[in-house]
C-alpha positions as CSV (number, residue, x, y, z in Angstrom):
1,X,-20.6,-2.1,20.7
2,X,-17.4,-0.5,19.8
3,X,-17.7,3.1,19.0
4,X,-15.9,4.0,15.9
5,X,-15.0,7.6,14.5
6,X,-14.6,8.0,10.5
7,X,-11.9,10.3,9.6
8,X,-12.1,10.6,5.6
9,X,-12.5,13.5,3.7
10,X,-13.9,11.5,0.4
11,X,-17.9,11.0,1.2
12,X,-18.1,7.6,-0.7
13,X,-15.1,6.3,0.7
14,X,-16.2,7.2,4.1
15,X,-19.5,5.5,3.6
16,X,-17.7,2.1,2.4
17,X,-16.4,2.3,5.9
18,X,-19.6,2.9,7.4
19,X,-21.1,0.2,5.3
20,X,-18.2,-2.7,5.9
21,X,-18.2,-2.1,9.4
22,X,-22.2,-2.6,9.5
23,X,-21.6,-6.1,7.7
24,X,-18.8,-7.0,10.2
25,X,-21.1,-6.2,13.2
26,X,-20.3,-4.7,16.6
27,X,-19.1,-1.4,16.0
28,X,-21.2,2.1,16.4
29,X,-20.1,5.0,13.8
30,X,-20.4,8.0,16.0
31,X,-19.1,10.4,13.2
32,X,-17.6,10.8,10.2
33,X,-15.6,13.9,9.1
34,X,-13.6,15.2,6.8
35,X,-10.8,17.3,8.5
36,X,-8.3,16.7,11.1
37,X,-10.0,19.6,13.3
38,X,-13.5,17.9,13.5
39,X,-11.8,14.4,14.4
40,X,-10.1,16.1,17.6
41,X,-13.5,18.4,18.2
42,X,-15.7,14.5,17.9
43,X,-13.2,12.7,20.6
44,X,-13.2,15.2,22.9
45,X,-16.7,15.7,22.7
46,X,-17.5,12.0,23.2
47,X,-14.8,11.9,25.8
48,X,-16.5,14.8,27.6
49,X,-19.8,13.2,27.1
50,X,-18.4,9.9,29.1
51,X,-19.2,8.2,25.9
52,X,-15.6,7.9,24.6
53,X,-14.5,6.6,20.9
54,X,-12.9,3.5,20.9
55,X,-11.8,3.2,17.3
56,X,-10.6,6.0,14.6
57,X,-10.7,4.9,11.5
58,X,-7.9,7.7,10.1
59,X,-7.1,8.7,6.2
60,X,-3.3,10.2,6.6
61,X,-4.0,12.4,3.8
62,X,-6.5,15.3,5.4
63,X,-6.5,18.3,4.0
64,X,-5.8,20.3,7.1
65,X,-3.2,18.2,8.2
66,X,-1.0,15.1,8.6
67,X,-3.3,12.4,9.6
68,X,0.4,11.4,11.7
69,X,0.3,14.5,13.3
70,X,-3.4,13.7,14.4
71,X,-2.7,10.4,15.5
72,X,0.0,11.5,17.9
73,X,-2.5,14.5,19.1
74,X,-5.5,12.2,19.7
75,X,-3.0,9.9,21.9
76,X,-3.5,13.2,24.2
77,X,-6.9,13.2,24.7
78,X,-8.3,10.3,27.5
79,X,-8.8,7.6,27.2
80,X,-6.9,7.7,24.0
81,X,-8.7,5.7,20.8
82,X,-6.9,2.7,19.1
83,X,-6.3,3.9,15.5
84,X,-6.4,2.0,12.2
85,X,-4.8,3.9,9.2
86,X,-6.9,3.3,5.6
87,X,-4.8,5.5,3.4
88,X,-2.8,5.6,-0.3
89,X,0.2,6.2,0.8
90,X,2.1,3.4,1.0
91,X,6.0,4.8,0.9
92,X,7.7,3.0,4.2
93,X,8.8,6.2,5.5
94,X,5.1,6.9,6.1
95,X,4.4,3.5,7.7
96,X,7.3,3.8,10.0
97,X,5.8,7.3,11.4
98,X,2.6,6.0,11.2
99,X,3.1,3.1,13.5
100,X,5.5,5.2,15.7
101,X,2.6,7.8,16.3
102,X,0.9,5.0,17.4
103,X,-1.3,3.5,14.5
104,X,-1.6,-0.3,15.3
105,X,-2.7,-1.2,11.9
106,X,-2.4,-0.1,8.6
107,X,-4.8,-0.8,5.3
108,X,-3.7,0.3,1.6
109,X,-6.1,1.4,-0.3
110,X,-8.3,0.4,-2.8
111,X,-9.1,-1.9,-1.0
112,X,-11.7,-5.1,-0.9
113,X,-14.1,-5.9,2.0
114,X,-12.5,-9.1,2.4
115,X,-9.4,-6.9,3.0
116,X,-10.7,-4.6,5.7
117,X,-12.2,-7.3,7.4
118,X,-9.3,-9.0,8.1
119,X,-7.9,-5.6,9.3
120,X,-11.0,-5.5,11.5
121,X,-10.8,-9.3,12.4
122,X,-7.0,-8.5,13.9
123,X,-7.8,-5.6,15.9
124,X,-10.8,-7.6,17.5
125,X,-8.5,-10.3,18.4
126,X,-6.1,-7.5,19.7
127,X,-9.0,-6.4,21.8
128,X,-9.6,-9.5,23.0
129,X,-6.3,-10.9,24.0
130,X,-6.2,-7.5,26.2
131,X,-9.1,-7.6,28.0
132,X,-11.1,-5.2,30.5
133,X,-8.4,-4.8,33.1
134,X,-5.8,-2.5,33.4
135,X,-2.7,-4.6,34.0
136,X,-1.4,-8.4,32.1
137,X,-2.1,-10.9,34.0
138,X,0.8,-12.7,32.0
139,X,3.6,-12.1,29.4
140,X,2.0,-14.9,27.5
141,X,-1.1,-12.0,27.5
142,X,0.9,-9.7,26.4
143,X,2.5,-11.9,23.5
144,X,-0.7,-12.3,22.1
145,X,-2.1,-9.3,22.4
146,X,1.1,-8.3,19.8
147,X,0.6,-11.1,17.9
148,X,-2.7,-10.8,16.9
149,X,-1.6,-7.1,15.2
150,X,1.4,-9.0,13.4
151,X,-0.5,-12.0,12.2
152,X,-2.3,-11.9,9.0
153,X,-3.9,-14.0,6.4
154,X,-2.5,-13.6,2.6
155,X,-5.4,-14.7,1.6
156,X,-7.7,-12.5,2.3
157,X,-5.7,-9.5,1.8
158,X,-4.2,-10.5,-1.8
159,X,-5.8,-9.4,-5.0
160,X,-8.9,-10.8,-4.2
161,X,-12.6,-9.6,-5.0
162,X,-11.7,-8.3,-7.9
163,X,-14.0,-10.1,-10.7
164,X,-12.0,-9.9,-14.2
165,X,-15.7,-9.1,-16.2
166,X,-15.7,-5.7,-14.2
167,X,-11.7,-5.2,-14.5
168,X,-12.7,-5.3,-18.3
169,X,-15.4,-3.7,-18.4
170,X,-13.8,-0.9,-16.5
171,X,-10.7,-0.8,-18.7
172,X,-12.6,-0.5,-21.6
173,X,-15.0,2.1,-20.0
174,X,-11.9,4.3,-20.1
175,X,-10.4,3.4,-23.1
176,X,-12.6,4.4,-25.3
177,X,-13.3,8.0,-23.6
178,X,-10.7,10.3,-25.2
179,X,-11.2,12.5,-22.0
180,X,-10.5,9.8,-19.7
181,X,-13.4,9.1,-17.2
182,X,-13.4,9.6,-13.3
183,X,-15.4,7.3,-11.0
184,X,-19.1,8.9,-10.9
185,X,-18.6,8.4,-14.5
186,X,-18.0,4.8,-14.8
187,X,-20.2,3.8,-12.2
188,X,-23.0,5.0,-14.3
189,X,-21.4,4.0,-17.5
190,X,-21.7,0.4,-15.6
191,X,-24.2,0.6,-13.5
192,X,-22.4,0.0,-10.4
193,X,-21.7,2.0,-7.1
194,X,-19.0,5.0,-7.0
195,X,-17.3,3.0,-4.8
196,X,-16.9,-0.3,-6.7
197,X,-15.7,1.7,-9.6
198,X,-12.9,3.4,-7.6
199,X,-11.6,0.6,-6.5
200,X,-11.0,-0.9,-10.0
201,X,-10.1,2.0,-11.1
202,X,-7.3,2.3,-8.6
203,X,-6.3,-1.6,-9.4
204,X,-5.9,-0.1,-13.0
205,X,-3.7,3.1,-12.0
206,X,-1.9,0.6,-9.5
207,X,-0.8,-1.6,-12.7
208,X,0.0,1.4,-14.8
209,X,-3.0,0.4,-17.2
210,X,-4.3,4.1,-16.3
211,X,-3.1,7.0,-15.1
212,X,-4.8,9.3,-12.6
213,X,-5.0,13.0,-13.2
214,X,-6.5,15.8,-10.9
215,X,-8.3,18.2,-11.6
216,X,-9.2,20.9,-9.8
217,X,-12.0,22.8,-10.4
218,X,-13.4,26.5,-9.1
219,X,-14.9,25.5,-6.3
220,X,-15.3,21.9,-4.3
221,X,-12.6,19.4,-3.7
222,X,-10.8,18.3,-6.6
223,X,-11.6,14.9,-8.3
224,X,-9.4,12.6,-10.0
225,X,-9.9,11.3,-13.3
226,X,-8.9,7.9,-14.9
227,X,-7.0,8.3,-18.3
228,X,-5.9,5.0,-20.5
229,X,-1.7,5.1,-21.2
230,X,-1.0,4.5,-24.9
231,X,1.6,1.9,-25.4
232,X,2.6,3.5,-28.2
């Protein structure tokens, strides 16, 4: 079993991972947290404990720090974990550092399960080109251990799994609330999970059919809620 560490400050979003990796197979959540602080307490813990984490699943955008700055620090901590970024922020600049910290792959969200699977697919092909041993036996090793983080399939990370009844019915979910409508409140509007209704939601913001606002309230983390744009 690969042991995996959740880094992700939103609960739901953090148990979509939990729940995607499940359906993949192979892979042992041994946390999820919220805060850049408890993902460096968990891996030296399970480090400490001889049980180390193999796998951080890392959103960049923690509110106690740059998820860039933690991937560098958690390349300090033996044996290091292999890190897969599942973030919004998708400006270059931040892939770039990203990568340079040493993220080996990087998922936009929303995202679909066929999408993260593929992510997940890749790095277990990574994995495997490796191997147990601490040296190559061969460039051609090597080669293909790179490879398999370059190579993807289109397919499964285009537009996909989004069914055009729920886009709708999502769109018009918002549309007719003056007050626009966050996520909790679509998902029971439609009867569907928090999580399924973020993601359409996002596909929404992401096409500039909606527009996100947050709010922040007296106390808890601030949420974000879904407004139509008038095309007037």
């Amino acid at each position: 079993m690969i042991r995996v560490l959740i880094v992700e400050d939103e609960p739901f979003i953090a148990e979509a991972h939990r729940e995607f990796l499940h359906r993949v197979g192979g892979f042992e959540v041994v946390a999820a947290v919220g805060t850049a602080q408890q993902a460096m307490r968990a891996v030296r813990s399970a480090a400490e404990a001889d049980a180390p984490v193999d796998l951080v699943l890392l959103d960049l955008g923690l509110p106690d720090a740059r998820g860039v700055d933690l991937a560098s620090a958690l390349s300090g901590i033996g044996p290091d974990p292999d890190i897969i970024a599942i973030t919004a922020q998708r400006d270059l600049a931040t892939v770039r550092n990203a990568i340079s910290r040493g993220v080996l792959l990087y998922l936009l969200k929303p995202f679909t399960f066929a999408a993260f699977r593929e992510k997940i697919e890749q790095y277990l092909r990574y994995r495997d080109a490796l191997g147990s041993g601490a040296d190559a036996v061969s460039q051609r090793e090597v080669d293909r251990a790179v490879a398999a983080l370059r190579t993807t399939d289109t397919r499964s990370t285009a537009a996909k799994g989004a069914a055009p009844d729920t886009l709708d019915a999502v769109g018009r979910a918002v549309r007719d609330s003056e007050s626009g409508m966050t996520a909790s409140e679509v998902a029971v509007a439609l009867g569907s999970s928090r999580v399924t209704a973020w993601r359409y939601l996002e596909r929404l913001a992401d096409d500039d059919t909606v527009e996100r606002i947050t709010e922040y309230g007296n106390t808890g983390r601030p949420q974000v809620r879904y407004r139509w744009r008038s095309r007037t």
